[in-house]
Every structure is written in structure tokens, then in C-alpha cells.
DSSP file (Angstrom, degrees, kcal/mol; ACC not computed):
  #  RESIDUE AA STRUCTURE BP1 BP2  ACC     N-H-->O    O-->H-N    N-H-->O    O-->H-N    TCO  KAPPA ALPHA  PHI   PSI    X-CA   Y-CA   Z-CA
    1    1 A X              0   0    0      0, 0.0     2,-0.4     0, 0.0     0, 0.0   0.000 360.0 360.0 360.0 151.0   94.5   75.6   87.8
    2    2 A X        +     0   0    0      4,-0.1     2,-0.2     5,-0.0     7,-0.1  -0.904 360.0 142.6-133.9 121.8   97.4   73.2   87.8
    3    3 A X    >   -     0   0    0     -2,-0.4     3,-1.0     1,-0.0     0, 0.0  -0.725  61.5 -46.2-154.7-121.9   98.1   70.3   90.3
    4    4 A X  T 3  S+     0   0    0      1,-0.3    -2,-0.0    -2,-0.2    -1,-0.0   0.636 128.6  43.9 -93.0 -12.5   99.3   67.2   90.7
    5    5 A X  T 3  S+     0   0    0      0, 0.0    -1,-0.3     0, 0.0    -3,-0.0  -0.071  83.0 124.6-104.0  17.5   97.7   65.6   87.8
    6    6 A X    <   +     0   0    0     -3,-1.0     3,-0.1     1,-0.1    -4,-0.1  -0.263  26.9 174.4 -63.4 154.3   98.4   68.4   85.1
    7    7 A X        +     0   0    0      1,-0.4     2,-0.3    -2,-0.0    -1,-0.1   0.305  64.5  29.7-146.7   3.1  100.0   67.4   82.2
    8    8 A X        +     0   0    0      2,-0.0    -1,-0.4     0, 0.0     2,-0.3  -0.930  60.1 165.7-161.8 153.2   99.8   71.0   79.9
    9    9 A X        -     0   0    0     -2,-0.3     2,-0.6    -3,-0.1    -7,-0.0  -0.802  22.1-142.1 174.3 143.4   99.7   74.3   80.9
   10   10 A X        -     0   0    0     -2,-0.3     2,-0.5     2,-0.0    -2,-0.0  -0.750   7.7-166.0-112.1 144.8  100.1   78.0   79.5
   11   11 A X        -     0   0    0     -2,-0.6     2,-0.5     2,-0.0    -2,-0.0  -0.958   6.3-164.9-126.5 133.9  101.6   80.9   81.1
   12   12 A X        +     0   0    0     -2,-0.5     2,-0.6     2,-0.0    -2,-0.0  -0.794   8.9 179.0-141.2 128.2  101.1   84.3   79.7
   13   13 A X        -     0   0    0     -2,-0.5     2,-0.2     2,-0.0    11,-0.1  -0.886  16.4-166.7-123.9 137.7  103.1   87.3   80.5
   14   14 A X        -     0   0    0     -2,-0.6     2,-0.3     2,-0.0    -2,-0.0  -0.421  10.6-175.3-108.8-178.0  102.3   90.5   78.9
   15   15 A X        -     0   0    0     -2,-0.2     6,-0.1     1,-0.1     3,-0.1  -0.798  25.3-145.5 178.2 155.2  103.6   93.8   78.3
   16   16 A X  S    S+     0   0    0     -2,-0.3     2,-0.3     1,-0.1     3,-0.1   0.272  79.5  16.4 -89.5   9.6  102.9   97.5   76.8
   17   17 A X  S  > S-     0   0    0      1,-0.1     4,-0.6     2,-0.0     5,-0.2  -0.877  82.2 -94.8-179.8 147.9  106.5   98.6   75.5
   18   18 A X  H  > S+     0   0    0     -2,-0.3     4,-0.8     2,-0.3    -1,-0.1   0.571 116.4  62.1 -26.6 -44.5  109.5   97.6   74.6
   19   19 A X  H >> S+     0   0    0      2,-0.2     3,-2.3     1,-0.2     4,-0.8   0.981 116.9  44.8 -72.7 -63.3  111.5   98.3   78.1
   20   20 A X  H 34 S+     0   0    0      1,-0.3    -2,-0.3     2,-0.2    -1,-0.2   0.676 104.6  55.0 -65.2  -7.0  108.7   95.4   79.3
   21   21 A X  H 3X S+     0   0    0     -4,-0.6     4,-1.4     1,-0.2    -1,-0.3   0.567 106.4  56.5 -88.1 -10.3  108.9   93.1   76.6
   22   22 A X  H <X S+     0   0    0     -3,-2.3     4,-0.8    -4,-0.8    -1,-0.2   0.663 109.1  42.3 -80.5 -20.9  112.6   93.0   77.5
   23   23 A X  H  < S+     0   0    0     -4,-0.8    -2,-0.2     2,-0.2    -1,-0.2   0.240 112.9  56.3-127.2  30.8  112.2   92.0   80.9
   24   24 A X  H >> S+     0   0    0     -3,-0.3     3,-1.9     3,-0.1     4,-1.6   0.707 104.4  53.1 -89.5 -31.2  109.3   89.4   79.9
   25   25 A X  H 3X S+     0   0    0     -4,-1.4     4,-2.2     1,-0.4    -2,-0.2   0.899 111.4  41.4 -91.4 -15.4  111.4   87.9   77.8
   26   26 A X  H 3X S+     0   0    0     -4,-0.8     4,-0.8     2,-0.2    -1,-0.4   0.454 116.7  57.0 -81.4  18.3  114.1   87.4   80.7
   27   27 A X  H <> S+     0   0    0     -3,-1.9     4,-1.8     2,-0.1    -2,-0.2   0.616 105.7  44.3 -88.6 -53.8  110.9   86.6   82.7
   28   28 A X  H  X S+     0   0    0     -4,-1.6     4,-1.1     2,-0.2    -2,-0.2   0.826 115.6  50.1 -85.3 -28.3  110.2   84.0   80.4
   29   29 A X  H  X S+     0   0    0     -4,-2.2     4,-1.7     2,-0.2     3,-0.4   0.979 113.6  45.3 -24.5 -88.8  114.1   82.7   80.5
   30   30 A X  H  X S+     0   0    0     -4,-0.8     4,-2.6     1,-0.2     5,-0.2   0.832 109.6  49.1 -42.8 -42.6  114.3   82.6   84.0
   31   31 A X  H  X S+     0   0    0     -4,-1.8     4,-3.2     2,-0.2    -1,-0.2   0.966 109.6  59.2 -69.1 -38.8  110.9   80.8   84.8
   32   32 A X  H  X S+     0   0    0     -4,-1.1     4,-1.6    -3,-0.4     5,-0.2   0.898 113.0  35.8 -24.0 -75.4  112.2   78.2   82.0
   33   33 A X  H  X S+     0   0    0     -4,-1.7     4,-2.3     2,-0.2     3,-0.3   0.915 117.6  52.3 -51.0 -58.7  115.6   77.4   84.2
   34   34 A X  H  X S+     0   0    0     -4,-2.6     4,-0.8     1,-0.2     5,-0.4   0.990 113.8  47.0 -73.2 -59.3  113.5   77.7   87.6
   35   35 A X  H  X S+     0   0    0     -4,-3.2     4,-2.9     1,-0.3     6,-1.7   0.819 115.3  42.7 -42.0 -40.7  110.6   74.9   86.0
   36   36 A X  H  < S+     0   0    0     -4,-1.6     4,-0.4    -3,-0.3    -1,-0.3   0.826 115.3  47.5 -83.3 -33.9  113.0   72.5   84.8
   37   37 A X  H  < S+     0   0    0     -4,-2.3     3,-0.2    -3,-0.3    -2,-0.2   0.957 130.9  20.0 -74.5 -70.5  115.4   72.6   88.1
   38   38 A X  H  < S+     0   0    0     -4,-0.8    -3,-0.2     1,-0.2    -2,-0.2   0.575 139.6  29.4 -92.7   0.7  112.5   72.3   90.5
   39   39 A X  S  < S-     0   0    0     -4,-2.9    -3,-0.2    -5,-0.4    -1,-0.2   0.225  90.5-137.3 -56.8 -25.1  110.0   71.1   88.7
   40   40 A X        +     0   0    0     -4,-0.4     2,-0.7    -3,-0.2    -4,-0.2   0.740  57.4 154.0  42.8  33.8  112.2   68.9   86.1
   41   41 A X        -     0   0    0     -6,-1.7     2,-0.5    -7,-0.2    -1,-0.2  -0.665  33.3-156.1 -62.5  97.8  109.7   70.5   84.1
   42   42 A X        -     0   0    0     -2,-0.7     2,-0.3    -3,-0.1   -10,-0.0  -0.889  15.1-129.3-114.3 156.9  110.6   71.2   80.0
   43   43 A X        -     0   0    0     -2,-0.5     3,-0.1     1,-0.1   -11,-0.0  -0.541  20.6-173.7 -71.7 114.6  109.1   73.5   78.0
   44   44 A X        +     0   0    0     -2,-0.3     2,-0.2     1,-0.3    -1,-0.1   0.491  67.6   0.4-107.5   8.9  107.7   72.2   74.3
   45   45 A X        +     0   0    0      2,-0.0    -1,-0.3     0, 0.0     2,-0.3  -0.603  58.3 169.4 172.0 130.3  106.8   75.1   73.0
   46   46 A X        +     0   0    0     -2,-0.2     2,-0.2    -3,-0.1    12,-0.0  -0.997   5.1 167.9-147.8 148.2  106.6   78.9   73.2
   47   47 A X        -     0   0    0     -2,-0.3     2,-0.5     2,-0.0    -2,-0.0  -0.854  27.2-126.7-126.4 166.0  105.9   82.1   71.2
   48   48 A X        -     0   0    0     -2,-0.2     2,-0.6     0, 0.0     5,-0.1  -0.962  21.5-154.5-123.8 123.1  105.3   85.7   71.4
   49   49 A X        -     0   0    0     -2,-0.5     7,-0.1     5,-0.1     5,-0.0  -0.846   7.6-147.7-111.9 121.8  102.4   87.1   69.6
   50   50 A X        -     0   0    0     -2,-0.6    -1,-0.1     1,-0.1     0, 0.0   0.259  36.7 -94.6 -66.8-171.8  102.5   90.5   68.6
   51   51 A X  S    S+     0   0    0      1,-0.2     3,-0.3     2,-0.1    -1,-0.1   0.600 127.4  53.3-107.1   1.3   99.3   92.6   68.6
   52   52 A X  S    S+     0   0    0      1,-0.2     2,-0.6     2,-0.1    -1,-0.2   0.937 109.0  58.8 -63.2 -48.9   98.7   91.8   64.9
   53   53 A X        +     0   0    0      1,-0.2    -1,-0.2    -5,-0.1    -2,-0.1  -0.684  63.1 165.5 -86.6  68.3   99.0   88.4   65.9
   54   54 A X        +     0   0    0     -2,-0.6    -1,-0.2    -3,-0.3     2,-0.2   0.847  56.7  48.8 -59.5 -28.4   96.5   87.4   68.5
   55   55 A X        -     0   0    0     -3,-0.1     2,-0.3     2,-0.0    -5,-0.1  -0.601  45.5-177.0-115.3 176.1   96.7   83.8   68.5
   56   56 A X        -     0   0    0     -2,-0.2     2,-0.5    -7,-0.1    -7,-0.0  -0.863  23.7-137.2-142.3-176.0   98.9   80.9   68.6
   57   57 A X        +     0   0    0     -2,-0.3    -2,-0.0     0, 0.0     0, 0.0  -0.935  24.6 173.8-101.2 136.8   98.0   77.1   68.3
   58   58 A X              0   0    0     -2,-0.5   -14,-0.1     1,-0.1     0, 0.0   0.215 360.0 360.0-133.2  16.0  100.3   75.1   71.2
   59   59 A X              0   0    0      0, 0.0    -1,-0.1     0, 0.0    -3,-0.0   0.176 360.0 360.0 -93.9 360.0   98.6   72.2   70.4
């Protein structure tokens, strides 16, 4: 849960095929632009982990 005293936070958006990984990654675009305009929220670091690749460090 996120509020007014967050300072980190992960989003994870998934998807099963190719036609959805195309419109997570404009998912993940758009939410980018929306965070920073009305949040003034930037992003310091993001990846996509494939199913080989379960993890990521964001630390």
C-alpha cells in the first residue's frame, strides 16, 4: 500500500503473449508520463523479466 509517506514502490503488469506484452509496454509508457505530470513522480528504474528470468533486484 502506498500513501503519503511512500518513498518506493513497484508496479507489475503482466501478460501471456506478445499482442499483450505490446500493450503493457505502452501501459508501462503511458503510466510513466501520467506519474510524473500528476504525481511529479520519476521513475529510477524498470525492467521486463521474461519467464526464464524470474527476478530482478530494484534495489
Amino acid at each position: 500500500m502506498l500513501d503519503e509517506d511512500s518513498t518506493k514502490g513497484v508496479i507489475v503488469i503482466e501478460s501471456v503473449n506478445a499482442d499483450h506484452a505490446q500493450r503493457a509496454n505502452e501501459a508501462m509508457s503511458d503510466l510513466k508520463e501520467l506519474l510524473g505530470e500528476f504525481f511529479g513522480i520519476k521513475r529510477d528504474k524498470s525492467g521486463i523479466l521474461p519467464k526464464d528470468v524470474p527476478s530482478v533486484d530494484v534495489d
